[in-house]
N, C-alpha and C positions, 0 to 999 in steps of 0.2 A: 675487700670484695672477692666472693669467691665465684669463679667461673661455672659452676650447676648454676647460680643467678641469671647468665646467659645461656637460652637456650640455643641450641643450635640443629635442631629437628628442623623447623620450618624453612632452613636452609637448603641443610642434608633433603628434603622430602623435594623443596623447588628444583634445586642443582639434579638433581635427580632425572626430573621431568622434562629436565631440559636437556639434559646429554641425553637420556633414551632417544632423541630425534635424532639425535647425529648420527651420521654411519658412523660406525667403527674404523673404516679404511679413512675417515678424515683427519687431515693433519694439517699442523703450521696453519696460515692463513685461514684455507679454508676450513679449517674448524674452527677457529675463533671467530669469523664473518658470520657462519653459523648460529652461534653462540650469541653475538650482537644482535642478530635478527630474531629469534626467538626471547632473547630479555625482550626485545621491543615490543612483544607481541603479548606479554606477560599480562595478568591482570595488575590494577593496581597495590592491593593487598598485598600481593605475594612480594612484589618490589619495594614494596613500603617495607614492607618485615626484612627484608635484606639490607635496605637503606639503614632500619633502625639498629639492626645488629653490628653493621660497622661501626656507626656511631657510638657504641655502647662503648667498643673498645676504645675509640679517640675520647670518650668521655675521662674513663679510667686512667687517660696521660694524668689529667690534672690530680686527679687522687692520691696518683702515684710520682709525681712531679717529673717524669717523663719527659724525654727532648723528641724522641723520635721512637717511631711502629713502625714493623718489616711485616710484611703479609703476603703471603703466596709461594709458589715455587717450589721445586726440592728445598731449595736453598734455609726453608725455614720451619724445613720437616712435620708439616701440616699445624705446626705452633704457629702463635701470635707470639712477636719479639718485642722488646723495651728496651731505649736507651736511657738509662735512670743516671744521673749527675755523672754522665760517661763510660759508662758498662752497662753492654746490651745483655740481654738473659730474656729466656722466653717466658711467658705468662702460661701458670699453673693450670693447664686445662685434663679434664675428664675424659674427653674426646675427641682426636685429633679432625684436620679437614684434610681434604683428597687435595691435590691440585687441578683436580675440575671443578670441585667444589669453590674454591678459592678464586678461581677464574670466573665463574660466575660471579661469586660476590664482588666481582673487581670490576668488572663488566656491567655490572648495576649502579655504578658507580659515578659512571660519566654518560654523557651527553651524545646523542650522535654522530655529532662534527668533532667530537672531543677523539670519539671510535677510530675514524675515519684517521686521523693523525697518528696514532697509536698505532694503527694496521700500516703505516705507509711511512712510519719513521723507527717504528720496534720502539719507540721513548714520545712519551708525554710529560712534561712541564705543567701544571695546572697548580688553581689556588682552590679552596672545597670551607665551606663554610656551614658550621653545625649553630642550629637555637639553643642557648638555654631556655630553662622555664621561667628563667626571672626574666628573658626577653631579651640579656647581652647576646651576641653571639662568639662561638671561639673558632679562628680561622687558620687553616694549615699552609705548608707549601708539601706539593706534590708531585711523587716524580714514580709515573707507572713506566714498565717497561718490560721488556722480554725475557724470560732465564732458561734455554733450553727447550724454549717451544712452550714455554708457560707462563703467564701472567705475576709481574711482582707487584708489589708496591711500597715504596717509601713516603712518610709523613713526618713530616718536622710541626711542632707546636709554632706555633707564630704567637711572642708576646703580646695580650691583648693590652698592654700600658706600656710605653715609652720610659724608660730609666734616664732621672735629670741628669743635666749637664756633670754638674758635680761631682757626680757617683765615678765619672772618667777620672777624676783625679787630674789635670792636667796641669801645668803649668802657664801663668798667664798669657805667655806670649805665644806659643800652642793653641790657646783658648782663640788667641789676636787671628792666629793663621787659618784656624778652623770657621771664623763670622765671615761675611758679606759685610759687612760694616768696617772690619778694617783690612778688609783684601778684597780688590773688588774681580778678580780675576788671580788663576792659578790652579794647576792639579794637585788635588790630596789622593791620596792611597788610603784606601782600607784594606791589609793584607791577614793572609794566614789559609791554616787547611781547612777545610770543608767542617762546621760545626765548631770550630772558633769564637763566634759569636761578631763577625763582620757586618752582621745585619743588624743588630742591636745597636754596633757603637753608629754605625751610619745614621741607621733612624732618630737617635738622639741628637748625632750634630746636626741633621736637617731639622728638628724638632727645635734645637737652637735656634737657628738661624731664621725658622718660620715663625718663633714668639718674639723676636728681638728688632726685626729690619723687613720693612716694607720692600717685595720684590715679587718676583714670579717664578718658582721654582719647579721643574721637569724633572717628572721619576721616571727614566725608563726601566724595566726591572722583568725578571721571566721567574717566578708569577712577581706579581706585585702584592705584596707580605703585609705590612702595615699601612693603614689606612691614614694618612694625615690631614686631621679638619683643619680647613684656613684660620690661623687666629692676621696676624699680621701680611701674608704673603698671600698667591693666589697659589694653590699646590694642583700639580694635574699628575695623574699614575695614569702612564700605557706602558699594559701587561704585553711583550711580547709576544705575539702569535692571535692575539684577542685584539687589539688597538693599533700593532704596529709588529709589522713581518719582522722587523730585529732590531738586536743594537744599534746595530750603525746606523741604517736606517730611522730609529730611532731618535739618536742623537742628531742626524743631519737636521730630521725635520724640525726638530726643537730650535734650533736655530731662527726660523722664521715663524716664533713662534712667541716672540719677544721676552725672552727668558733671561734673567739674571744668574740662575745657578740650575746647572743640569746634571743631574746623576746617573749614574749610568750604572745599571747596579752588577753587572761583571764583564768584564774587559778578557772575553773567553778567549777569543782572535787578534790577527795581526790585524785584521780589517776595524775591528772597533778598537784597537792600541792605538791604531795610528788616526783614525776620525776624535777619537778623545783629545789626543794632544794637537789635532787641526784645530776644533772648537775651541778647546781652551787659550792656543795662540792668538784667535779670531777677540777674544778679548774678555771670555767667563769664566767664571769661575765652575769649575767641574769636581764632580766626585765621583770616584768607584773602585770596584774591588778589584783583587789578585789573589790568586791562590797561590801565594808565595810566604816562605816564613819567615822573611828578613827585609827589612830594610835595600840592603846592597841587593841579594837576590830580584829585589823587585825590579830596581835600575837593569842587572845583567838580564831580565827574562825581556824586558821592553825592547831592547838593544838587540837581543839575539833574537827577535821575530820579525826581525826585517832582512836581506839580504846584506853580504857582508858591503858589497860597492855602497848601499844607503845608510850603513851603520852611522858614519861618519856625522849625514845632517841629522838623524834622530836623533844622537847623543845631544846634539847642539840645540834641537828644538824642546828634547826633553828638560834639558838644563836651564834652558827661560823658562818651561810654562811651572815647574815640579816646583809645588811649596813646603807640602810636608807628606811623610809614610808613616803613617799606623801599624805596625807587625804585633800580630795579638795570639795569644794561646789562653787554654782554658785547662787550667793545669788543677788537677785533682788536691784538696787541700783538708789540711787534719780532722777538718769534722766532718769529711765524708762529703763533700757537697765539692764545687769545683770557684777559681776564683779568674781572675784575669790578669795576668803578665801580659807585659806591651813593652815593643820597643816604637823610637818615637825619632824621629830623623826631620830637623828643620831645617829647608832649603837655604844657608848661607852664601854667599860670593864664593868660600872656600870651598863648600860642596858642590857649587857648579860647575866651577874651576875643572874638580876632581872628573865631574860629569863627564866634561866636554874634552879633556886629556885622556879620557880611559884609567884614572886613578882610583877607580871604585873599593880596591882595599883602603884606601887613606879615608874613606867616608866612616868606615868604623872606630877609627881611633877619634876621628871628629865629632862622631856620636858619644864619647865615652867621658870627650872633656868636654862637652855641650854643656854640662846639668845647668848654669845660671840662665841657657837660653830654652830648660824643658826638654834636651833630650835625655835619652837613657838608651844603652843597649838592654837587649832580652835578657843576659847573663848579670846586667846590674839589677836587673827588675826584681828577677829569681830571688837575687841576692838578698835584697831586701823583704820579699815573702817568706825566704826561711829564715832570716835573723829575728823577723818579728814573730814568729811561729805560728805563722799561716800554711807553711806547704814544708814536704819532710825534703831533708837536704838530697833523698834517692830521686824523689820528683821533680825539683828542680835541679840536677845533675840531668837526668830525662829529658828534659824539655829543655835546656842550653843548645841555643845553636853551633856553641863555641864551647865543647869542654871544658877542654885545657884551660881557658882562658877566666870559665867560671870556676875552678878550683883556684885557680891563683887569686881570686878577690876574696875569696874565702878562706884562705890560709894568709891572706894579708890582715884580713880582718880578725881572726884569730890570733 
């Protein structure tokens, strides 16, 4: 696809039309409120053809197998960016855009009450849903926000199919810890950094667990990403800020809400760490993320977001409700595409032991000789992707959370 394909005149000539109204002396706020009131006033044509032009570019994700679009700002030097199998680069354009122009398009973009949250938090969280002409649709997670008095925006692709059970690779009893059939309560973790792919493995084990056991399962999630039709279970998605002011709130209300499995799709606060592990004490089974890259990590960040006097009963209630941690990377692999390392931590006696003593070094070595119960550290994972010549031994070296420790399985193994 070459970019003269997409014009960018009808932009350039609206954006135009629409800052000549501004004064000049206008800044921050009130040039952006500006700006919002003028799109509104727009005809429809001209907003349609801005509408379509973004589009064109989220169209172009799928062409180009695309994770993520940066638009606007300095920051992205009047280019359109690409995250292609992990390396962002800008898209080959003819003619750059202003950062008024940008701000327009960005601004055309959303909703009035979408504006309103945007102007009064500098960050918007939203989901943005494109038609195909075959009539599927393909739907984003979105996060506009401020860079220096100018409009950004970020878009992540949201997969429009669910990746089966299988494809996890897990080990049976893992599989056992991940159902509603044979844990009828209990916290899992889906850990890792931002673009990991925490939202996939998630959606799949709720995708489990909603073809296999009749229940009633609670997505709270900011946006809410994938769509799950009922096969087995009753599924509800409230989008934070659209259906439900927040997590916590979220998850409180779910409670009386007659719910068997409640997810909680990130555990940003001390306030929804610690309502997570009330509910799930209270007797369900729960799920959600952390932007954590370990296992042990995840324990020490749960424990250190309480004051040090409440450490004590958190460790203890973490250690009853904690069944299993998922810690995941998306580690670049020899054919250029990217693959998934996991480490995997099942909640035994011995690890809650560890929990509730403060021995959270000992949970590593208990993960290392787990494997007949399904777990693995990251650095065994690794190990196993370069042995079998999935990832180069620099990239998983890279991606070890434990160096040292992955060179000695690898000079063992040699």
């Amino acid at each position: 696809m070459q970019v003269k394909s997409i014009s960018l005149e009808d932009l350039k000539h609206t954006a135009q039309s629409v800052i000549s109204q501004i004064s000049s002396s206008a800044r921050g706020l009130e040039y952006h409120k500006k700006v919002g009131e003028l799109i509104e006033g727009l005809e429809e044509e001209s907003r349609s053809d801005m509408q379509h032009l973004l589009e064109s570019f989220l169209h172009y994700m799928y062409q180009n197998e695309a994770s993520d679009i940066d638009v606007g700002s300095e920051g992205c030097k009047g280019q359109i960016w690409y995250r292609v199998h992990g390396r962002k680069s800008p898209f080959k354009m003819e003619e750059k855009l202003t950062v008024k122009e940008t701000d327009v398009l960005l601004q055309n973009a959303i909703t009035p009450s979408q504006r309103e949250i945007l102007l009064k938090d500098k960050n918007l969280d939203f989901s943005y849903t494109i038609e195909r002409e075959d009539g599927t649709s393909l739907r984003y997670r979105a996060n506009m926000y401020f860079d220096l008095d100018h409009i950004a925006l970020n878009m992540r692709k949201i997969d429009d199919e669910i990746r089966p059970f299988r494809n996890l690779s897990v080990h049976p009893e893992i599989a056992k810890a991940l159902s509603l059939k044979y844990y009828k309560y209990g916290l899992t973790l889906i850990t890792g950094i931002t673009g990991s792919g925490k939202s996939s493995t998630l959606d799949t084990v709720i995708d489990a667990n909603n073809r296999t056991v009749d229940s009633h399962i609670v997505i709270v999630a900011s946006p809410v990403e994938l769509i799950h039709e009922p096969i087995r279970s009753v599924v509800r998605h409230r989008e934070v800020g659209r259906d439900v002011p927040s997590f916590k709130e979220g998850a409180i209300q779910a409670l009386r809400q007659d719910p068997d499995i409640i997810v909680i799709g990130e555990l940003r606060d001390p306030e929804t760490i610690m309502t997570a592990l009330e509910i799930t004490d209270s007797g369900h089974k729960t799920f959600g993320t952390l932007h954590t890259s370990s296992a042990m990590e995840s324990v020490e960040r749960i424990v250190g977001e309480v004051p040090s006097d409440a450490q004590n009963r958190v460790k203890a209630r973490l250690a009853d409700v904690l069944t299993c941690v998922i810690s995941q990377k998306l580690v670049p692999s020899l054919d250029g595409k990217r693959i998934l390392a996991k480490e995997i931590l099942l909640v035994t006696p011995s690890v809650r032991a560890a929990i509730r003593n403060d021995n959270v070094n000992e949970i590593y070595q208990m993960m290392a000789e787990g494997s007949e119960l399904g777990m693995v550290t990251m650095e065994q994972d690794l190990q196993r992707l370069y042995q079998t010549g999935k990832i180069s031994r620099e990239e998983a070296l890279n991606n070890a959370n434990n160096k040292k420790r992955f060179l000695q399985l690898i000079d063992e193994a040699e």
